[in-house]
C-alpha positions in Angstrom: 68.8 -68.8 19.4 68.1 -70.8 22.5 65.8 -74.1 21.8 63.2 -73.4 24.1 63.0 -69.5 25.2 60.7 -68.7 28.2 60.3 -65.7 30.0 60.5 -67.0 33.4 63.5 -68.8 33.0 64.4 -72.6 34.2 64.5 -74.2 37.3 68.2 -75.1 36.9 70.7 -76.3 34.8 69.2 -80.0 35.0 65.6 -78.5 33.4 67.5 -76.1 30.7 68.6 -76.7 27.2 71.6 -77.6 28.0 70.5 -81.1 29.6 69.3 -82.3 27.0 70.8 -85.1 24.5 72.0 -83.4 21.4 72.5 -79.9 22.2 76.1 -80.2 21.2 74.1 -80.0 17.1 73.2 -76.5 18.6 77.1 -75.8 18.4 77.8 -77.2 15.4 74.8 -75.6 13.6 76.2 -72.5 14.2 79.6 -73.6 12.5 78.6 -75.0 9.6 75.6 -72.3 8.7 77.6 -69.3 10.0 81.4 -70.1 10.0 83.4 -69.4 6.7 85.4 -72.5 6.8 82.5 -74.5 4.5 83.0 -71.9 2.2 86.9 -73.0 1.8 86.6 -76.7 2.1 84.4 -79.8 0.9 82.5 -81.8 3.8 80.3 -83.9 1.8 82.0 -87.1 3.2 80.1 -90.3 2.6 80.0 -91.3 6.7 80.0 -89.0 9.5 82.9 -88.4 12.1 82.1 -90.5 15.1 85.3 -91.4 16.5 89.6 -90.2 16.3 91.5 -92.4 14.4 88.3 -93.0 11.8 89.7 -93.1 8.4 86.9 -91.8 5.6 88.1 -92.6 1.8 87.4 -90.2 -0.4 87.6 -90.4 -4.3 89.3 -88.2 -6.8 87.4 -87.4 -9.9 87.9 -90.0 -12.8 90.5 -88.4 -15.8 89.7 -90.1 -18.9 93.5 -89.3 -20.7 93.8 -87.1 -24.1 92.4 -87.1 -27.5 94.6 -89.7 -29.6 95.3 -89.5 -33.4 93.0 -91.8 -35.7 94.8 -93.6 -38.6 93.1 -95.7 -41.2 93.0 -99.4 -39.8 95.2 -98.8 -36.8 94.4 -100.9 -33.6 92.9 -98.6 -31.1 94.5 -97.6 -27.8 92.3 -97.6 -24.7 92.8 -94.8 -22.0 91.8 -96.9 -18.9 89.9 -94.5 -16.2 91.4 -94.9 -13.0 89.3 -94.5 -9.6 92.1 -93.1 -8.0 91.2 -92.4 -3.7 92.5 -90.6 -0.7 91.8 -91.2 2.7 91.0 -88.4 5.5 92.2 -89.4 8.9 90.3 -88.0 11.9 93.5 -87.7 13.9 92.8 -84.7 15.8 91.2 -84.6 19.1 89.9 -81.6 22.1 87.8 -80.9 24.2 86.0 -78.2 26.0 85.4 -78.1 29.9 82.6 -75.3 30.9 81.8 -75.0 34.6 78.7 -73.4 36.5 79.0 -72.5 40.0 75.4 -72.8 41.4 75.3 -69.5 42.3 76.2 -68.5 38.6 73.9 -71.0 37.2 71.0 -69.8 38.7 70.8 -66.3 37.9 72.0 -68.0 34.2 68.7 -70.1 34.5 66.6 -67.7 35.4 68.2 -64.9 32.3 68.2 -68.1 29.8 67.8 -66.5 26.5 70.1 -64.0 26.7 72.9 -66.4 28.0 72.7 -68.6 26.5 73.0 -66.7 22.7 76.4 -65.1 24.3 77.4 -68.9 25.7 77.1 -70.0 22.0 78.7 -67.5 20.4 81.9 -68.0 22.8 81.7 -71.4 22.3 81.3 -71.1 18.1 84.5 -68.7 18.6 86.2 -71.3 20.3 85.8 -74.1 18.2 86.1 -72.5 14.9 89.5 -70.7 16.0 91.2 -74.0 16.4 90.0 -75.5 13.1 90.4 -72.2 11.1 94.1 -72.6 12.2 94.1 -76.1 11.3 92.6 -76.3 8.0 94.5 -73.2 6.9 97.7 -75.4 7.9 97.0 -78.1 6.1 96.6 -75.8 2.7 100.0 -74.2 3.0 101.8 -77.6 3.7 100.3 -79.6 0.5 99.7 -76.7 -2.1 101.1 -77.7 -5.4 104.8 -76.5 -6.5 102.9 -75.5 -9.8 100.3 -72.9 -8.0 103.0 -71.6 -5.5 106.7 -70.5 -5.0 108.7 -68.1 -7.0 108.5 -70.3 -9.9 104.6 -71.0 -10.5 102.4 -71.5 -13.5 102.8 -73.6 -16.1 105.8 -71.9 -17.8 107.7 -71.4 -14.3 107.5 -67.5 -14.6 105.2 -66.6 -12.3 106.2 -65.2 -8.5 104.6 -66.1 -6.0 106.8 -65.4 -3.2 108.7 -67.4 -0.8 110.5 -67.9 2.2 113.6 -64.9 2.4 111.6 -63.5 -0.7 108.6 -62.4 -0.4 105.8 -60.5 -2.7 105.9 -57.2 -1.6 102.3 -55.2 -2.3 101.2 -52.3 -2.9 98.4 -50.2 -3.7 100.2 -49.8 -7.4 100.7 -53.0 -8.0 97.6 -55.1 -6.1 95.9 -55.8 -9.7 99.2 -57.5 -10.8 99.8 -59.9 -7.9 96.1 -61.0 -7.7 96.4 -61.3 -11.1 98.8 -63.8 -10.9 97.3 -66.2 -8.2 94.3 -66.0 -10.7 96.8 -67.2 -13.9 98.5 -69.8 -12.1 94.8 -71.8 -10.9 93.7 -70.7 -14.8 96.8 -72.6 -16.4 95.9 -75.8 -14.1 92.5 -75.9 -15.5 91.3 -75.4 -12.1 89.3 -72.1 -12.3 85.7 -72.2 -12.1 83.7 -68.8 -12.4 82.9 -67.3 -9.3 83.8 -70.3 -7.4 86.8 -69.7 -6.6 88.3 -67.9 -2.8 90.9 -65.6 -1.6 91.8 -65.3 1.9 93.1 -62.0 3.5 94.4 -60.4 6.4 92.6 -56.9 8.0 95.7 -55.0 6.5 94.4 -55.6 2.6 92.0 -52.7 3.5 94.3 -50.4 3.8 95.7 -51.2 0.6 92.5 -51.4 -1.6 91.9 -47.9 -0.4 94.8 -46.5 -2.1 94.5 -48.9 -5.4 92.7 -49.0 -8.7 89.6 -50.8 -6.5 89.3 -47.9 -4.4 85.4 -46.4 -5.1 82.5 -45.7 -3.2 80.9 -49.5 -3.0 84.1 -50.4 -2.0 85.4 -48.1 0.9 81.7 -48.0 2.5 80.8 -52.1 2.1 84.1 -54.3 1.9 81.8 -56.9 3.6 80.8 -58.6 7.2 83.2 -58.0 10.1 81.8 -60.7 11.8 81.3 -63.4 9.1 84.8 -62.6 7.0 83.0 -63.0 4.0 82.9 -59.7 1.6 80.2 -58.5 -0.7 82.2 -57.8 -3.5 84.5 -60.2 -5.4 88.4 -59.1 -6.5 89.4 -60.1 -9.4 87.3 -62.8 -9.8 87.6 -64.0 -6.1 84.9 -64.0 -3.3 86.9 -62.7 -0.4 87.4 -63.8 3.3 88.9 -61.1 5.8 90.7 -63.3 8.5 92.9 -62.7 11.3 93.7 -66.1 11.2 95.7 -66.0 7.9 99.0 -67.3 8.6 102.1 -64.2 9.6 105.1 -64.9 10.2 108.7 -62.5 11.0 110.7 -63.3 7.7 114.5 -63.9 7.2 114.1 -60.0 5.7 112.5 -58.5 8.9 108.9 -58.2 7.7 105.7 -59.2 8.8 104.7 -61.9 5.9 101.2 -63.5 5.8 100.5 -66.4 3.4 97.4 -65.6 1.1 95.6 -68.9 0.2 93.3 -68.8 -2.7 91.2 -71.7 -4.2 88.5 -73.9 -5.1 86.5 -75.4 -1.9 86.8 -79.0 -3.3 90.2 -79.0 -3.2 90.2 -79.8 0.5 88.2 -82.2 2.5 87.5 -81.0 5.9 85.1 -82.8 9.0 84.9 -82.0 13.0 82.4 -83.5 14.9 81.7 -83.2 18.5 81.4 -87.1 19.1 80.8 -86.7 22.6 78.8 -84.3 25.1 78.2 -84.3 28.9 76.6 -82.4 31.4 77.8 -83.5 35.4 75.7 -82.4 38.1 77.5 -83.8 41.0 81.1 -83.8 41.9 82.9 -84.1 45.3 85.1 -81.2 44.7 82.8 -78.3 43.7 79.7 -77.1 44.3 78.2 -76.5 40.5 77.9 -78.0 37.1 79.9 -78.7 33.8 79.4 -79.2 30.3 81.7 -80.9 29.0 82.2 -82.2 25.1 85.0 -83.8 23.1 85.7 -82.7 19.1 87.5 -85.0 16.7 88.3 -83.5 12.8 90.6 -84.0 10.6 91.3 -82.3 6.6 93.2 -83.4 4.0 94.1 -81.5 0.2 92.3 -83.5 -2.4 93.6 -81.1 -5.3 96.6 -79.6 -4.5 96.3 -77.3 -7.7 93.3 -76.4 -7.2 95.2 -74.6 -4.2 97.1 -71.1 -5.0 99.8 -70.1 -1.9 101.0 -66.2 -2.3 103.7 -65.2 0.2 103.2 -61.5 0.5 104.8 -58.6 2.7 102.9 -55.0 2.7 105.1 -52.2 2.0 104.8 -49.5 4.5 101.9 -46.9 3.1 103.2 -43.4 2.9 100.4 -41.1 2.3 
């Protein structure tokens, strides 16, 4: 929504929203109340993100040790609780360069409200593309070897899927391979009733419609094309429908997407636009910019609270 709508418009960029210190929270707002990736991560950092290079410590939570055996007069053995840390780096910098020529920027002035909602969304699709990317990223490169791999779980015996040999799904068998991300969070202790994520590709749809899930509430409501985020759980998940979940070409020939399920407080994430501009005079141009620079940075806290499937979809033959 624009800050301050009017019917007749501004007189110009300098007299519009947009001139004014601390519109870049507009953008942001729109990130952290609209955008999924709160959903997946933990940004309850105890100081803001104001500069790159800013490192923000973050603690783990205390583990006390097990139960000991009591015998009759034996000297007691303390389990000292540790206040173990890890430190967040805000290593990542960019920046977005927006300009107006004045001829643009004054029928944009005079049409405010309406530009200005489609100027945000770009700009929210922008931003939250890069750090969508990112985050994921992160996730599949620290995961636990115990919550991923064709040897998870706590006995080794559950597949996962990896590199060369992937978890191939289909309708049949979806229950049984969402089963088994659920089993290897459960046997870490790291399940918490719905809490926990599970982030898809467009393609899954297909899929459910030809599985055990397939019924009515399903096929007519998987959940919000624009948000991601689906009405229904699956199997204990709350789902996200991304096309940002990683694909790649594997050594087999087929398109294979790494599913990353999850607790959000296994990762600590934080962006910040740290610094905004608008120029109304330059040499080589007749118009305005808005410029602003971004800094984030994430960084997995738990790695088994983190569960990395490696899936291919078998062709559907119906």
């Amino acid at each position: 929504m624009a800050l301050f709508p009017s019917a007749s418009g501004y007189a110009g960029i300098e007299a519009s929203p947009l001139a004014r210190i601390g519109y870049s929270d507009v953008i942001l707002s729109r990130v952290y109340e609209e955008d999924w990736l709160p959903r997946v991560t933990s940004s309850e950092l105890l100081e803001p993100v104001t500069r790159c290079n800013q490192v923000i410590q973050i603690m783990r939570a205390p583990e006390v040790g097990p139960l000991r055996s009591y015998e009759k007069n034996q000297q007691l053995v303390p389990n000292t609780v540790s206040t173990d840390a890890r430190c967040l780096t805000i290593c990542n910098l960019g920046y977005q360069d927006i300009k107006f020529d004045t001829t643009d920027a004054k029928q944009a002035c005079e049409n405010w409200g309406p530009f200005e909602e489609k100027m945000l969304e770009s700009m929210y699709q922008s931003y939250v593309d890069s750090q969508r990317r990112f985050v994921l990223g992160r996730m599949m490169a620290q995961v636990a070897s115990e919550t991923s791999g064709p040897a998870a779980g706590k006995l080794g015996d559950i597949d996962l899927g990896e590199a060369g040999h992937p978890v191939k799904v289909t309708p049949a068998n979806l229950p049984v391979v969402l089963a088994d991300l659920q089993r290897a969070l459960i046997e870490q202790k790291r399940w918490r009733e719905n809490e926990m994520f599970l982030i898809v590709p467009p393609i899954l749809r297909s899929y459910l419609a030809l599985s055990n899930f397939s019924n009515s509430l399903w096929s007519c409501s998987c959940g919000s094309i624009i948000s991601g985020v689906w009405d229904h759980q699956l199997f204990g998940f709350n789902v996200i429908e991304s096309v940002h979940v990683p694909v790649r070409r594997d050594e087999s020939g087929a398109w294979c997407f790494y599913i990353i399920a999850g607790h959000k407080e296994a990762t600590a994430y934080a962006s910040n636009i740290i610094e905004a501009r608008l120029i109304t005079q330059d040499a080589n141009y007749f118009g305005y910019r808005y410029q602003y620079l971004v800094a984030w940075g994430a960084e997995v806290i738990y790695p088994d609270a983190l569960a990395l499937g490696y899936w291919t979809f078998d062709p559907l033959r119906v």
